[in-house]
C-alpha positions as CSV (number, residue, x, y, z in Angstrom):
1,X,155.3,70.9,109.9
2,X,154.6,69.8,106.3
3,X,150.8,69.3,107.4
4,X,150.7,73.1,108.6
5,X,152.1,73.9,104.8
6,X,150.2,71.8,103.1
7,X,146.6,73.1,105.0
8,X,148.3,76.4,104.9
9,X,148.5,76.0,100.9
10,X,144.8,75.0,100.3
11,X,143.7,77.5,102.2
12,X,145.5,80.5,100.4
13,X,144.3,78.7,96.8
14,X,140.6,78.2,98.2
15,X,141.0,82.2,99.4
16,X,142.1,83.1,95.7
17,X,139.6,80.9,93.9
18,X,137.1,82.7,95.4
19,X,138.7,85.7,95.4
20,X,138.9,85.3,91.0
21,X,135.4,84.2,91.3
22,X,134.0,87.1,93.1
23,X,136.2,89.8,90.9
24,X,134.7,87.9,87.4
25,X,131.3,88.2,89.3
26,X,131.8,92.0,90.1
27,X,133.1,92.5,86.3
28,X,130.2,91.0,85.0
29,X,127.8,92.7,86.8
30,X,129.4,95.8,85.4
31,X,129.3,94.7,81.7
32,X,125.2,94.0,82.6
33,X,124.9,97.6,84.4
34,X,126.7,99.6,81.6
35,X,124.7,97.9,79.1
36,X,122.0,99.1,80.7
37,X,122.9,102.3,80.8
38,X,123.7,102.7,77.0
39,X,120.4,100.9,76.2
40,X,118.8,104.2,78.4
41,X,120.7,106.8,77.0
42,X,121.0,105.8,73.4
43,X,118.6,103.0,72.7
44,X,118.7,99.2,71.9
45,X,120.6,99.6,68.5
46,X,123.2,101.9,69.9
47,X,124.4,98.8,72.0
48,X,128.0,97.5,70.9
49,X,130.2,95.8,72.8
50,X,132.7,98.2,72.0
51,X,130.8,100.8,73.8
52,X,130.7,98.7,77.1
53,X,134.3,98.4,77.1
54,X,134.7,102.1,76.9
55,X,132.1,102.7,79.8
56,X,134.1,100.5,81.8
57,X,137.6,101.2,80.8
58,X,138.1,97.8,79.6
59,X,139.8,96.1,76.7
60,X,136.8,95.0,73.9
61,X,138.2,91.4,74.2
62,X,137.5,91.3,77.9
63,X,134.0,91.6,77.5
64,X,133.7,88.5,74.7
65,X,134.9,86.6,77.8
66,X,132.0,86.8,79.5
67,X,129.3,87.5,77.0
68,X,129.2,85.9,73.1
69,X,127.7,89.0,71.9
70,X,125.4,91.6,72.6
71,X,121.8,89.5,72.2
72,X,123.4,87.3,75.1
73,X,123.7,90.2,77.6
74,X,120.1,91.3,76.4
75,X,118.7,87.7,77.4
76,X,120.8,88.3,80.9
77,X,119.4,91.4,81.6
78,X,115.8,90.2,80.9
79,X,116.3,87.3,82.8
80,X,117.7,89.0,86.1
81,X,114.3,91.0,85.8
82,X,112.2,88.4,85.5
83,X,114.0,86.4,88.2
84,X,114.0,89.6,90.4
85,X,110.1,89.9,89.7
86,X,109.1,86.6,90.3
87,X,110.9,86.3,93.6
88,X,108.8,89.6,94.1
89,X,105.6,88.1,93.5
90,X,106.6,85.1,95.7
91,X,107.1,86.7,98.2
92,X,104.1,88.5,98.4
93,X,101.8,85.4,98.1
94,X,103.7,83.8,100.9
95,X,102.2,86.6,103.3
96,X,98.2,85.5,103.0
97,X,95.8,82.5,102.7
98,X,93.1,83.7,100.7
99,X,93.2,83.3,96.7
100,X,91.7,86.8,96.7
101,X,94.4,88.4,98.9
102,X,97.4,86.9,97.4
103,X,96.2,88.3,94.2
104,X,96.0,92.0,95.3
105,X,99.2,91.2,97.3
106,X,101.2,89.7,93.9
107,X,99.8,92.6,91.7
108,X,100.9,95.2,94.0
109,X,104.3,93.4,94.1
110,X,104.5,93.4,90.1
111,X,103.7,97.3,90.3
112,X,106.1,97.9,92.8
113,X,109.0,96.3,91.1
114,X,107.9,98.2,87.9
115,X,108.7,101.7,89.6
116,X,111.5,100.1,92.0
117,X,113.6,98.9,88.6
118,X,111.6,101.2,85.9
119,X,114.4,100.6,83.6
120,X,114.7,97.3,83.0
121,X,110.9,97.0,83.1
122,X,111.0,98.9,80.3
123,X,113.6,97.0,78.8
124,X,111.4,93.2,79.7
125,X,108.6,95.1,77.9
126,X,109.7,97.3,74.5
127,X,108.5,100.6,76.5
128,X,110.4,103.4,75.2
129,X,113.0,100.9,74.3
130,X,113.7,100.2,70.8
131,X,115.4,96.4,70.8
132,X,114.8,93.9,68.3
133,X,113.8,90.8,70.1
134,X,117.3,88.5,71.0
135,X,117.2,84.7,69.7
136,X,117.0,82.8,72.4
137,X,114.8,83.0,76.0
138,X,115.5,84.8,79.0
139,X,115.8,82.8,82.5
140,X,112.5,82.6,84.0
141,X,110.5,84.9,81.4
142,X,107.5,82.3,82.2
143,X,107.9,82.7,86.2
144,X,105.8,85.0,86.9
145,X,102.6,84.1,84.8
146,X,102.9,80.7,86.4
147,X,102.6,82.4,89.7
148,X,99.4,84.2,89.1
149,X,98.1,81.2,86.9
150,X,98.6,79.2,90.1
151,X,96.4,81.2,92.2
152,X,94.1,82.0,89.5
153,X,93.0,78.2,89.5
154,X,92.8,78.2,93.3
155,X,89.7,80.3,92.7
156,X,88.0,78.6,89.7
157,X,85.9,75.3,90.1
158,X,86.9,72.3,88.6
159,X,85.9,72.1,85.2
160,X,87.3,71.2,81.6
161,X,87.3,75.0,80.8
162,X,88.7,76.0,84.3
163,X,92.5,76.0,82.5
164,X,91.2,78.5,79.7
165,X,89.2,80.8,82.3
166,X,92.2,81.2,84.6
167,X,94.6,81.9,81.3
168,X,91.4,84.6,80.6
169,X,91.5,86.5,83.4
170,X,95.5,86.3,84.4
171,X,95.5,88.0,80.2
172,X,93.1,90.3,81.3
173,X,94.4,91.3,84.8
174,X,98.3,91.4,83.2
175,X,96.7,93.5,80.7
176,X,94.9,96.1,83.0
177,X,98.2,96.6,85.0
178,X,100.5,96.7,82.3
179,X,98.7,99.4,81.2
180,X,98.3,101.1,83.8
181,X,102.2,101.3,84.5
182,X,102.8,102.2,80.8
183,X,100.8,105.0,81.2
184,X,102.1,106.2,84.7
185,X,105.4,105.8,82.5
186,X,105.5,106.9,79.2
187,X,102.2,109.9,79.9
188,X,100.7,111.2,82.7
189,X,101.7,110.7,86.3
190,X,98.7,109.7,88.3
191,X,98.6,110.2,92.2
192,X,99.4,107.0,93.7
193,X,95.8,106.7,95.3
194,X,94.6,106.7,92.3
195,X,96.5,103.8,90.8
196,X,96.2,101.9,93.7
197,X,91.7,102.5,93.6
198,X,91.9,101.4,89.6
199,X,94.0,98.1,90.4
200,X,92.2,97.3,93.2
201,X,89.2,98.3,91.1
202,X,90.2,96.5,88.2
203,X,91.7,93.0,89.8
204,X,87.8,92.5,92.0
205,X,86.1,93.1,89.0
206,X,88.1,90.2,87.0
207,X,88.3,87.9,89.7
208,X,84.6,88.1,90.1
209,X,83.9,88.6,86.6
210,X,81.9,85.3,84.7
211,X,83.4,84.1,81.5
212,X,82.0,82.0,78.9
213,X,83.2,78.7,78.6
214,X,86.6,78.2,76.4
């Protein structure tokens, strides 16, 4: 009988451990959405702690129990984006062979997630968003250069300049689609052919492109 109770007892505290653990979970995600939210609305500067509490109906002090101050839920935000994006590009790689293809593949992934989570794209990149850079670094704000840097050296001979050539034409690639998106955001909507003919356009020419030694 006192074996029953006993298995009976773990059970009900391993159902309310995870219970607490999933509520603190769910709060948390609501601290990072409501941040968000303010950060849209009223800009980077506007953010207080204060004001997350009120968009959640929460005491102030509830949110210092899950986020030092307001540069730490910056650097969580950023870091869920660049998590999200790099599992994005990962993804997209997985489904080709050629260096070539898993290019087009990854950049199209990168643009996709740009217009899929437009807001915190904007955030990861200062568009529209004035917020003065947080101490500290954001989870996986390297992941997805490391990605494309990866592939790019699949398609460059050996040599002791390869490194710098890759690192030339990811800059030069990252540069031609981030500026495309800013555009498509912050100015004139282009039709979606159109965007997709200038990437395509644009990541061929790079790739194929000859640069000078490093």
């Amino acid at each position: 009988m006192f074996g029953n109770l006993t298995t009976d007892l773990k059970q009900h505290n391993m159902g309310s451990k995870e219970r607490i653990a999933r509520e603190k979970a769910e709060v948390r995600e609501k601290i990072l959405e409501a941040a968000l939210k303010i950060i849209i609305a009223e800009g980077c500067l506007a953010l207080s702690m204060r004001k997350i509490a009120d968009q959640i109906e929460y005491a102030p002090a509830t949110i210092y129990e899950y986020f030092a101050n307001k540069d730490t839920i910056l650097i969580e935000l950023m870091g869920q984006g660049y998590t999200l994006l790099g599992n994005a590009i990962k993804r997209a790689a997985s489904g080709h062979t050629t260096p070539h293809h898993k290019l087009e593949a990854m950049w199209q992934a990168y643009w996709n997630f740009a217009f899929r989570h437009t807001e915190l794209y904007k955030l990861m990149h200062s568009i529209q968003v004035s917020c003065p850079t947080p101490e500290g670094e954001a989870k996986n704000v390297h992941l997805p250069r490391a990605l494309f840097m990866e592939v790019m050296t699949e398609m460059i001979p050996p040599s002791a300049s390869a490194a710098g050539i890759a690192e030339n034409k990811y800059y030069a690639m990252w540069a031609s689609v981030h500026g495309l998106i800013s555009i498509n955001i912050v100015n004139e909507k282009l039709s979606k052919d159109k965007n997709n003919r200038i990437m395509r356009d644009t990541i061929s020419a790079i790739v194929n492109s000859k640069y000078a030694q490093v």
